[in-house]
Biopython code that builds the backbone (N, CA, C, O; Angstrom):
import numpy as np
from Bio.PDB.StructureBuilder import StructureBuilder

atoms = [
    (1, "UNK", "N", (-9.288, -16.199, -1.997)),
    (1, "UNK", "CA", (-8.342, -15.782, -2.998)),
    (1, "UNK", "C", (-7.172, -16.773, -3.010)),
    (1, "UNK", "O", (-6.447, -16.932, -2.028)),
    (2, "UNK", "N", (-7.004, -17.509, -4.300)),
    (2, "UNK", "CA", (-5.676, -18.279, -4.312)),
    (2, "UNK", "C", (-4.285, -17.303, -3.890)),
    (2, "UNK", "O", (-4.399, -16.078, -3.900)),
    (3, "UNK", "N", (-3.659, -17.619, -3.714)),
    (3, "UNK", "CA", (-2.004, -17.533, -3.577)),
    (3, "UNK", "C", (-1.420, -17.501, -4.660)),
    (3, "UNK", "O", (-2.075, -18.138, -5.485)),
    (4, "UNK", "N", (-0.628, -17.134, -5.028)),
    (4, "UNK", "CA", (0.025, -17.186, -6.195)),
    (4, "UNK", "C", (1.955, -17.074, -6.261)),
    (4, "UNK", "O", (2.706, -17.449, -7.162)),
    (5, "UNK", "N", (2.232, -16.519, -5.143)),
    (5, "UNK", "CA", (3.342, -16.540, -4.853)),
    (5, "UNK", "C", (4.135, -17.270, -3.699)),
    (5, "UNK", "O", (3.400, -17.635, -2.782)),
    (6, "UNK", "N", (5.601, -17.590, -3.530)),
    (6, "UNK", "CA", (6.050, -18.320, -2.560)),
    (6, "UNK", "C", (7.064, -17.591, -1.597)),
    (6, "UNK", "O", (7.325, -17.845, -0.421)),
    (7, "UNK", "N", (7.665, -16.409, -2.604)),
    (7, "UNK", "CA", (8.183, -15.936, -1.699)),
    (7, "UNK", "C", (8.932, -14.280, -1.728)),
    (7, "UNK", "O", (8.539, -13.776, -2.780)),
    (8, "UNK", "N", (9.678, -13.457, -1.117)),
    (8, "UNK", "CA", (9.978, -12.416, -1.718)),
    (8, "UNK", "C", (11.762, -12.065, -1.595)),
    (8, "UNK", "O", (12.517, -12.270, -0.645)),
    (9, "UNK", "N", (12.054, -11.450, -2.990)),
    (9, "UNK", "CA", (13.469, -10.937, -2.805)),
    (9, "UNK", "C", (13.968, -9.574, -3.326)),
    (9, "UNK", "O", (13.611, -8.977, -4.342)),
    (10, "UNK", "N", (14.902, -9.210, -2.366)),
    (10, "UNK", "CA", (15.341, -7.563, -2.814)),
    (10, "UNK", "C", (16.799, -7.323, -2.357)),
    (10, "UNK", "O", (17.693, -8.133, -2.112)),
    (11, "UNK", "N", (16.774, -5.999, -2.315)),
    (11, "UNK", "CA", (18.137, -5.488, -1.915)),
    (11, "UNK", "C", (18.154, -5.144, -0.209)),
    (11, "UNK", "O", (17.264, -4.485, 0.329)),
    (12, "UNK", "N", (18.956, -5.535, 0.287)),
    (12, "UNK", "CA", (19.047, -5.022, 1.826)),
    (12, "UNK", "C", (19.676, -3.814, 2.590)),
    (12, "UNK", "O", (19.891, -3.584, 3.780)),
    (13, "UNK", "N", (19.937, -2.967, 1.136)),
    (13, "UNK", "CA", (20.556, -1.982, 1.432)),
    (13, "UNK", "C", (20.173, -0.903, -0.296)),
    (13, "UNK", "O", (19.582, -1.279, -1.309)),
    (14, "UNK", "N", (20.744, 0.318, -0.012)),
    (14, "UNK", "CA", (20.915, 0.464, -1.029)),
    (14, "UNK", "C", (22.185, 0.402, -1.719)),
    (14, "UNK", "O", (23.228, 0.692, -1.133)),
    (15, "UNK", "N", (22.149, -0.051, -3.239)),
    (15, "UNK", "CA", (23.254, -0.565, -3.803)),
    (15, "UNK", "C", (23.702, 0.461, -5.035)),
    (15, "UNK", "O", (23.160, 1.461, -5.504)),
    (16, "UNK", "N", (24.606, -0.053, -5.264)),
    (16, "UNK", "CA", (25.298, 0.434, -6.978)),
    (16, "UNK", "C", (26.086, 0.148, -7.991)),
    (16, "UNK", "O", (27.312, 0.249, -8.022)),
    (17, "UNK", "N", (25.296, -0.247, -8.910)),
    (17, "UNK", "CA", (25.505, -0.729, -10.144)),
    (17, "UNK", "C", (26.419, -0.494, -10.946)),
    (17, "UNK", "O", (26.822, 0.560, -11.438)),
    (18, "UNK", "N", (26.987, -2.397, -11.147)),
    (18, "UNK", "CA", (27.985, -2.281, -11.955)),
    (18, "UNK", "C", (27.872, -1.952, -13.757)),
    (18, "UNK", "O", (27.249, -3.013, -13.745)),
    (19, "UNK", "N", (27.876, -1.687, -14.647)),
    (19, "UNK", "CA", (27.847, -1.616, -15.501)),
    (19, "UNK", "C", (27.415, -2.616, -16.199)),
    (19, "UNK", "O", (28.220, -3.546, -16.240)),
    (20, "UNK", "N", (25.975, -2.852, -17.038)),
    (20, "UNK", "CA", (25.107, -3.539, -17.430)),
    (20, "UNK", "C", (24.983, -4.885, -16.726)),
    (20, "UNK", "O", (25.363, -5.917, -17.280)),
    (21, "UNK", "N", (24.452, -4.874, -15.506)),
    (21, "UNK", "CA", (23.962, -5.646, -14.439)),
    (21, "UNK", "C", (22.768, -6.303, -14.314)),
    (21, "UNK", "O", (21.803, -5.586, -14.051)),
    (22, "UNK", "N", (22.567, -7.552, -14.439)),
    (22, "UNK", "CA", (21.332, -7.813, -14.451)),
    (22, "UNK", "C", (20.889, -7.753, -12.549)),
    (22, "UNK", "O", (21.588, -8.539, -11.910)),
    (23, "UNK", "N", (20.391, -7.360, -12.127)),
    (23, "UNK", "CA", (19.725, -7.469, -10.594)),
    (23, "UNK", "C", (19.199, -8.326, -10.237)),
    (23, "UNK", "O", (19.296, -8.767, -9.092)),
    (24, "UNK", "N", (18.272, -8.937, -11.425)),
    (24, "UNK", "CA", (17.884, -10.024, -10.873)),
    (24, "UNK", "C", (18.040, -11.594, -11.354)),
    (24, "UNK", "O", (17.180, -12.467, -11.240)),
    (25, "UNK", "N", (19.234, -11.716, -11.866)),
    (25, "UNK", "CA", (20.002, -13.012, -12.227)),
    (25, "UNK", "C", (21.207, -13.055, -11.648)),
    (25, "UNK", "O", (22.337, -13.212, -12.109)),
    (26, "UNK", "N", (20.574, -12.804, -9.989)),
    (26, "UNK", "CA", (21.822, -12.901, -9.012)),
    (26, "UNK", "C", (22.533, -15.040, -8.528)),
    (26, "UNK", "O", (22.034, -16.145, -8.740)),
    (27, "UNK", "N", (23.327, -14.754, -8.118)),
    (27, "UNK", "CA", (23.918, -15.633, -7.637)),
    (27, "UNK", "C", (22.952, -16.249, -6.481)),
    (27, "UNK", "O", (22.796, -17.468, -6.547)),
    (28, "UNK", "N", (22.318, -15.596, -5.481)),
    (28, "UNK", "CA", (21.109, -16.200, -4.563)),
    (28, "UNK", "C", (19.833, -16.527, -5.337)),
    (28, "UNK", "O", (19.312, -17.634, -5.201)),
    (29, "UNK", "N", (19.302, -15.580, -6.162)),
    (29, "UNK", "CA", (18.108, -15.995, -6.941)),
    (29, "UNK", "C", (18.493, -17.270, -7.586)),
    (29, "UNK", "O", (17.582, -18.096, -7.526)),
    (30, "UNK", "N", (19.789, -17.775, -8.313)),
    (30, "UNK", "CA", (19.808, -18.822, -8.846)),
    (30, "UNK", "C", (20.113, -19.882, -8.305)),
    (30, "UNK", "O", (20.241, -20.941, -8.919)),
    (31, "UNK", "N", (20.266, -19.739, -7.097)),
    (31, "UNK", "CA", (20.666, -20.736, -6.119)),
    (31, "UNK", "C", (19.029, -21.513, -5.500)),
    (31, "UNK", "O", (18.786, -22.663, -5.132)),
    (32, "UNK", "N", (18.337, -20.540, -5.587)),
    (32, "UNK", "CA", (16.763, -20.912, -4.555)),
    (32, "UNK", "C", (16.185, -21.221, -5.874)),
    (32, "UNK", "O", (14.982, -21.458, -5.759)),
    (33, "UNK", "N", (16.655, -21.313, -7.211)),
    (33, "UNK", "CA", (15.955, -21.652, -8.621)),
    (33, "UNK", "C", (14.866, -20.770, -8.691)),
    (33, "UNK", "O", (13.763, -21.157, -9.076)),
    (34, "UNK", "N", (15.146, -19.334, -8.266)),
    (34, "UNK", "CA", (14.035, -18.351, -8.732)),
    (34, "UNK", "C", (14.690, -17.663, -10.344)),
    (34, "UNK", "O", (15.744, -17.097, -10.636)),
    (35, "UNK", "N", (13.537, -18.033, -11.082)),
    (35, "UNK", "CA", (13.609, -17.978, -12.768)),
    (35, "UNK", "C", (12.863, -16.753, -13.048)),
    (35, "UNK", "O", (13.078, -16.127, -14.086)),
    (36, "UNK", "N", (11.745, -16.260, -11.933)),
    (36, "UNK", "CA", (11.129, -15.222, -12.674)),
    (36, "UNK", "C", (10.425, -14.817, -11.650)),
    (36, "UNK", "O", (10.040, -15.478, -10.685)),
    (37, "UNK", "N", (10.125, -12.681, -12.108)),
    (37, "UNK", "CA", (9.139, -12.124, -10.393)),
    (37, "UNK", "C", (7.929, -11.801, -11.301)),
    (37, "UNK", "O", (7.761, -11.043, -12.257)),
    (38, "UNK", "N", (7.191, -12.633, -10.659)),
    (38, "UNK", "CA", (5.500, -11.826, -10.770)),
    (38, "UNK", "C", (5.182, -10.535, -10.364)),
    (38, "UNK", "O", (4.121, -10.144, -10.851)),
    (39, "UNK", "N", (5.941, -9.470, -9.384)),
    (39, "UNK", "CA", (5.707, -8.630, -8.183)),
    (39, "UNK", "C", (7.167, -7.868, -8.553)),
    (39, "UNK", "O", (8.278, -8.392, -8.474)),
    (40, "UNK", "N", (6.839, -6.386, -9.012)),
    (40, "UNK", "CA", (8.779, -6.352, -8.835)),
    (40, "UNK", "C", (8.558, -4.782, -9.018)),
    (40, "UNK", "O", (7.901, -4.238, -9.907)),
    (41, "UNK", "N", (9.317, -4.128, -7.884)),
    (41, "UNK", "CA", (9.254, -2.575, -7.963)),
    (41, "UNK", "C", (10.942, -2.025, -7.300)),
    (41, "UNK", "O", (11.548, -2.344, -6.278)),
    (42, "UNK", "N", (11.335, -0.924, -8.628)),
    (42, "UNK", "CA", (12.387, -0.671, -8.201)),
    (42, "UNK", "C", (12.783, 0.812, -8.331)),
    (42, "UNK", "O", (12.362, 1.512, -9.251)),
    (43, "UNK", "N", (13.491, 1.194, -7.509)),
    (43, "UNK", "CA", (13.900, 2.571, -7.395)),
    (43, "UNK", "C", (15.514, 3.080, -7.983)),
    (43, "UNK", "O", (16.519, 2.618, -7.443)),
    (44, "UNK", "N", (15.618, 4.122, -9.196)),
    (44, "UNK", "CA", (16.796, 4.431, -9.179)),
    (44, "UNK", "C", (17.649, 5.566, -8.582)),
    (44, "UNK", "O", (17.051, 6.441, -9.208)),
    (45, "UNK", "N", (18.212, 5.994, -8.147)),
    (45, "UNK", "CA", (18.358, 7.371, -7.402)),
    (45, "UNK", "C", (19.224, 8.199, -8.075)),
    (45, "UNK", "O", (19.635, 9.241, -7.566)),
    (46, "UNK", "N", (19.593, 7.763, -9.371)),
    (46, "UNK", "CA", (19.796, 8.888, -10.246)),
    (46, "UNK", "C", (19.146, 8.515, -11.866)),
    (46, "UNK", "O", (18.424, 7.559, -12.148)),
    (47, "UNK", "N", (19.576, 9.421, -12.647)),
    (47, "UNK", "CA", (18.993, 8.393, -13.771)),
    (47, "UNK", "C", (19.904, 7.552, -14.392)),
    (47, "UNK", "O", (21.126, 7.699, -14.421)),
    (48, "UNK", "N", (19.064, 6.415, -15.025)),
    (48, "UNK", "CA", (19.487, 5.302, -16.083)),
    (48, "UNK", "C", (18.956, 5.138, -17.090)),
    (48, "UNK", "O", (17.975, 5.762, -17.491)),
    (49, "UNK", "N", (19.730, 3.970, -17.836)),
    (49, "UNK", "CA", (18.513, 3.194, -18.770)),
    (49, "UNK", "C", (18.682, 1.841, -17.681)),
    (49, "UNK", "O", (19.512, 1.569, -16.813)),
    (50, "UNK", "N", (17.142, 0.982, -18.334)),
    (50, "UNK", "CA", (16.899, -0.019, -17.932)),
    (50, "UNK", "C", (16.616, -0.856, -18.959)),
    (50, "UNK", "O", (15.643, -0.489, -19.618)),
    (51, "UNK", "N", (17.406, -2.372, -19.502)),
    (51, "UNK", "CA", (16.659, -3.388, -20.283)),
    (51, "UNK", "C", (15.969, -4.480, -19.481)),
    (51, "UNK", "O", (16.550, -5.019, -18.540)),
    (52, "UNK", "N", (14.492, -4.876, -19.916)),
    (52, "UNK", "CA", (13.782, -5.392, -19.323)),
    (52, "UNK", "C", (13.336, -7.098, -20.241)),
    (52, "UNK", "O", (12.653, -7.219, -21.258)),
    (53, "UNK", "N", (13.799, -7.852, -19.680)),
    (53, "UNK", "CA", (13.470, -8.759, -20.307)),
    (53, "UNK", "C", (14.343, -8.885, -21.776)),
    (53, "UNK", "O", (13.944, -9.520, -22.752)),
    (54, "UNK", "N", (15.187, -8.386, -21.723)),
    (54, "UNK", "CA", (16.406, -8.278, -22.849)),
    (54, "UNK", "C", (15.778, -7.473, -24.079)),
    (54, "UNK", "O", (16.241, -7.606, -25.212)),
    (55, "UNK", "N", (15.116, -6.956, -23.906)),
    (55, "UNK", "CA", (14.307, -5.839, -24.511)),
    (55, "UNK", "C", (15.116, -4.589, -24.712)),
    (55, "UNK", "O", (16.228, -4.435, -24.208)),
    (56, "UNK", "N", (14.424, -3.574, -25.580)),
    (56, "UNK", "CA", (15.224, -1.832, -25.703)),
    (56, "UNK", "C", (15.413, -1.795, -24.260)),
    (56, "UNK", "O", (14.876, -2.339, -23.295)),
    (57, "UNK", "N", (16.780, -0.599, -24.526)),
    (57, "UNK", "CA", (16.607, 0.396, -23.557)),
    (57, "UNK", "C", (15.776, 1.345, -23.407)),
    (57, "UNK", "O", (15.332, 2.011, -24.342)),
    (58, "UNK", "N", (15.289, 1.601, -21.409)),
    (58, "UNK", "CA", (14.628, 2.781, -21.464)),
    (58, "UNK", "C", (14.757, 3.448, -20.442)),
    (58, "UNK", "O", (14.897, 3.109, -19.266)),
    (59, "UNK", "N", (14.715, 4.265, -20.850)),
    (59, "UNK", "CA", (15.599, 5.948, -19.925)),
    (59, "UNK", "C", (13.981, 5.977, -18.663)),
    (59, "UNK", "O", (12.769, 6.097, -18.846)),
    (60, "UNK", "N", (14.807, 5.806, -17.526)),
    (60, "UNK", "CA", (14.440, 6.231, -16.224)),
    (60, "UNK", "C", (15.121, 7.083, -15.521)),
    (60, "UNK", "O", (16.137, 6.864, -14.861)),
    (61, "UNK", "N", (14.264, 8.562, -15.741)),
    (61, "UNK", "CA", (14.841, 9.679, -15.034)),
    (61, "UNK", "C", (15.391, 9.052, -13.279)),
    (61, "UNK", "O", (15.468, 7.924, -12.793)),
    (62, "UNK", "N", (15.635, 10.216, -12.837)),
    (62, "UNK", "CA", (16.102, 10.047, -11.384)),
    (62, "UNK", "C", (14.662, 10.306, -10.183)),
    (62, "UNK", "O", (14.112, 11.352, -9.839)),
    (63, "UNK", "N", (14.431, 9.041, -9.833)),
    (63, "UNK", "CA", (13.683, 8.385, -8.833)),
    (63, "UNK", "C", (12.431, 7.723, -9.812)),
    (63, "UNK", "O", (11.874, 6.660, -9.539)),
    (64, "UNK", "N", (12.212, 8.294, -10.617)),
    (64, "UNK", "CA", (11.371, 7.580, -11.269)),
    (64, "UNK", "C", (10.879, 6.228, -11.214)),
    (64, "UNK", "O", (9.694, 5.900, -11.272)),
    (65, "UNK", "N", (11.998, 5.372, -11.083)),
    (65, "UNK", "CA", (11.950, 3.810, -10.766)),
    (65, "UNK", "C", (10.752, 3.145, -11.752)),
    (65, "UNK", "O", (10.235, 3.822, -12.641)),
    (66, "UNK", "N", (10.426, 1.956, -11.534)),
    (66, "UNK", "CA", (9.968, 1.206, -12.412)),
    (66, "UNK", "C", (8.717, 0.112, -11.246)),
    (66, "UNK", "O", (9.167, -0.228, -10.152)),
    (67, "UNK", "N", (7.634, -0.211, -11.525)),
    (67, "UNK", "CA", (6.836, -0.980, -11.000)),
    (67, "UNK", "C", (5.825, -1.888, -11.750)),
    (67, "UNK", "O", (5.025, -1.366, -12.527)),
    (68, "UNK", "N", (5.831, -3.188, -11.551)),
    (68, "UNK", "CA", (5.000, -4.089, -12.195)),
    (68, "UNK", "C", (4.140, -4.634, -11.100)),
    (68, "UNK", "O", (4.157, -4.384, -9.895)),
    (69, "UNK", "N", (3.249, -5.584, -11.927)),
    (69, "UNK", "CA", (2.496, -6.029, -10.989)),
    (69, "UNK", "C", (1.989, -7.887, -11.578)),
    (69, "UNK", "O", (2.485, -8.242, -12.647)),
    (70, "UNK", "N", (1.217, -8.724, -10.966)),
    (70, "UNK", "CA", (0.648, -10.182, -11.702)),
    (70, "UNK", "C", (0.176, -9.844, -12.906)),
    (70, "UNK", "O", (0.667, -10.693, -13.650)),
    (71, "UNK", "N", (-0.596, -8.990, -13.669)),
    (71, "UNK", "CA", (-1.415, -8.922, -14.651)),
    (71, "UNK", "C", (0.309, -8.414, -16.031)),
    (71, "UNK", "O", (0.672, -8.623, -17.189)),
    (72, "UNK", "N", (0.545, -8.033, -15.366)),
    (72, "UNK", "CA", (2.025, -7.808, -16.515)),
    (72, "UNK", "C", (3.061, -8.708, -16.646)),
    (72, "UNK", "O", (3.416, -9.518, -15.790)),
    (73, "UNK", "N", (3.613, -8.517, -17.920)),
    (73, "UNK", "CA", (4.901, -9.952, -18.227)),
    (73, "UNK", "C", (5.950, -10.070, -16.862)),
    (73, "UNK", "O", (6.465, -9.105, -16.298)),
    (74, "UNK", "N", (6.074, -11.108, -16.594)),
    (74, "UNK", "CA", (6.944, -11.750, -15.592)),
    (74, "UNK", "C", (8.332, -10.938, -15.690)),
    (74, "UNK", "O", (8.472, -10.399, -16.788)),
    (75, "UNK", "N", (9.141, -10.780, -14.996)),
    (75, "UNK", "CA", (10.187, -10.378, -14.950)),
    (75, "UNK", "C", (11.457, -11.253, -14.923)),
    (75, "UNK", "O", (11.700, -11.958, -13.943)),
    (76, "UNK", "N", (12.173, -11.211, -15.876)),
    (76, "UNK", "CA", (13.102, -12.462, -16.511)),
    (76, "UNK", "C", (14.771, -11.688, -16.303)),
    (76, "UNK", "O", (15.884, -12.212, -16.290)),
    (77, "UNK", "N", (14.450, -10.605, -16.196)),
    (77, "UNK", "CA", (16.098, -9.392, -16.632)),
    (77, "UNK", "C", (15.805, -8.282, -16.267)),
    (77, "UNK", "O", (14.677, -7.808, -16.403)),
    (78, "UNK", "N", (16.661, -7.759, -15.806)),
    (78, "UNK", "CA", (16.406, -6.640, -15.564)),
    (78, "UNK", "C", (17.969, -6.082, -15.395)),
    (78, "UNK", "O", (18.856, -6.274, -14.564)),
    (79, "UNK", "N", (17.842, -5.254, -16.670)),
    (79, "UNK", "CA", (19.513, -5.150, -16.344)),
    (79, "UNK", "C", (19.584, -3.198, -16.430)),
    (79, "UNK", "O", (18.972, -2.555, -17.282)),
    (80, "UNK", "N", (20.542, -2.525, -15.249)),
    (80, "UNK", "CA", (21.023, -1.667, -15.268)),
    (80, "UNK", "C", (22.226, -0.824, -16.557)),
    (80, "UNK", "O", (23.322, -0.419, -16.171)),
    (81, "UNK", "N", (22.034, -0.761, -17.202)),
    (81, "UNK", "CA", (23.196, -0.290, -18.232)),
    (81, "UNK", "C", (24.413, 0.329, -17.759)),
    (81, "UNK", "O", (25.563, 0.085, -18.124)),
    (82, "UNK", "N", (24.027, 1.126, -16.937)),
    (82, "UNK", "CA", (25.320, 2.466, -16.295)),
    (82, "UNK", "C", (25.714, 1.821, -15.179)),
    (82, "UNK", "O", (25.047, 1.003, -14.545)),
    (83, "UNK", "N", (27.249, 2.351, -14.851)),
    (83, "UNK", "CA", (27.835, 2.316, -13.740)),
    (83, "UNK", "C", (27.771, 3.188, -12.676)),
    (83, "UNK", "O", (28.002, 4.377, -12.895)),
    (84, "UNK", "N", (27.442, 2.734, -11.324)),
    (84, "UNK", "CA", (27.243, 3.927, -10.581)),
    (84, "UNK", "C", (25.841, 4.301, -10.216)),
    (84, "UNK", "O", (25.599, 5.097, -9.308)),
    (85, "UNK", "N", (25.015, 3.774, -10.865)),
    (85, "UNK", "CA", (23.648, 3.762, -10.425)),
    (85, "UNK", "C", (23.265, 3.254, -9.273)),
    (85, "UNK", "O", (23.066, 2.040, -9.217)),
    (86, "UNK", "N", (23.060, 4.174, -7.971)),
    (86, "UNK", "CA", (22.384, 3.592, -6.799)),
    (86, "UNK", "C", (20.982, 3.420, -6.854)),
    (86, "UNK", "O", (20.310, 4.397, -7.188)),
    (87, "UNK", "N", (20.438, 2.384, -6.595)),
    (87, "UNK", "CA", (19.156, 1.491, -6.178)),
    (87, "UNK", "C", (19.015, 0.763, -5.263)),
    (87, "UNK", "O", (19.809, 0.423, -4.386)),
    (88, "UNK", "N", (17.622, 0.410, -5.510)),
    (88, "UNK", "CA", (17.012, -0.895, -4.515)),
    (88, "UNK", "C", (15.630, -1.375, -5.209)),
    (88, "UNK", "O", (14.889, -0.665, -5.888)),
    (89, "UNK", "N", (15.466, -2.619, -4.913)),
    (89, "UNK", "CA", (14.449, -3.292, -5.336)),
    (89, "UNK", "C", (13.961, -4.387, -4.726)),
    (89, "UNK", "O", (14.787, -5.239, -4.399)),
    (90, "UNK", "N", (12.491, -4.634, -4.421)),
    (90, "UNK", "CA", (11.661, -6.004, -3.917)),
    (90, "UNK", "C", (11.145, -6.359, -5.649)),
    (90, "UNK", "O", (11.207, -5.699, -6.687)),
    (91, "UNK", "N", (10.557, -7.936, -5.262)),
    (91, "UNK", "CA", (10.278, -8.741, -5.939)),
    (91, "UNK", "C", (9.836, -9.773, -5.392)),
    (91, "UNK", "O", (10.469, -10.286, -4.470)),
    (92, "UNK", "N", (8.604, -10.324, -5.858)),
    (92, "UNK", "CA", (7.604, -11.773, -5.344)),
    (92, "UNK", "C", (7.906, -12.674, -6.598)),
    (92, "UNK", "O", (7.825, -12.360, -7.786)),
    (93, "UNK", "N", (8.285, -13.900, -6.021)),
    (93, "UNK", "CA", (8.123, -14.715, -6.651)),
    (93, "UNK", "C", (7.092, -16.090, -6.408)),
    (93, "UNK", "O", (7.022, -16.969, -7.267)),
]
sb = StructureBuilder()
sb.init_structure("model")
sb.init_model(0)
sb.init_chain("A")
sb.init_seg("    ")
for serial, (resi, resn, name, xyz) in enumerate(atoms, 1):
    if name == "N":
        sb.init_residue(resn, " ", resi, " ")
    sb.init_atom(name, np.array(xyz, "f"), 0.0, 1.0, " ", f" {name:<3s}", serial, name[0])
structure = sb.get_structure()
């Protein structure tokens, strides 16, 4: 089986969101020139909306969270709308 990924990134805690936040167009991701997750699963612990790829909003009840996988569009954005939203999230790139 090829490889396809190099490496993985997330939260090391759980966190909370500033008001329309992208998570993953952080200051470290852009530093290691990670542009996009093949692999990306995230948990909210209350509800939100989520824009994905600068796409609609969409309402993720509380824990519901969100999970992709290789066979689905890459993950480019991922932005929190609300303030106050505690999460966490991994991601392969």
């Amino acid at each position: 089986m090829r490889r396809i990924g190099s490496g993985y990134v997330g939260t090391d805690d759980i966190k909370t969101s500033t008001a329309n936040q992208d998570i993953v167009k952080t200051e470290q991701m852009n530093n290691e020139g990670i542009k996009q997750l093949y692999k990306f699963s995230f948990l909210n612990h209350s509800p939100c909306h989520v824009i994905i790829n600068n796409k609609e909003p969409i309402f993720l009840d509380e824990k519901q969270g969100f999970d992709m996988t290789h066979v689905d569009a890459p993950i480019t954005s991922f932005v929190i709308v609300e303030e106050g939203v505690e999460y966490q999230f991994i991601g392969a790139y």
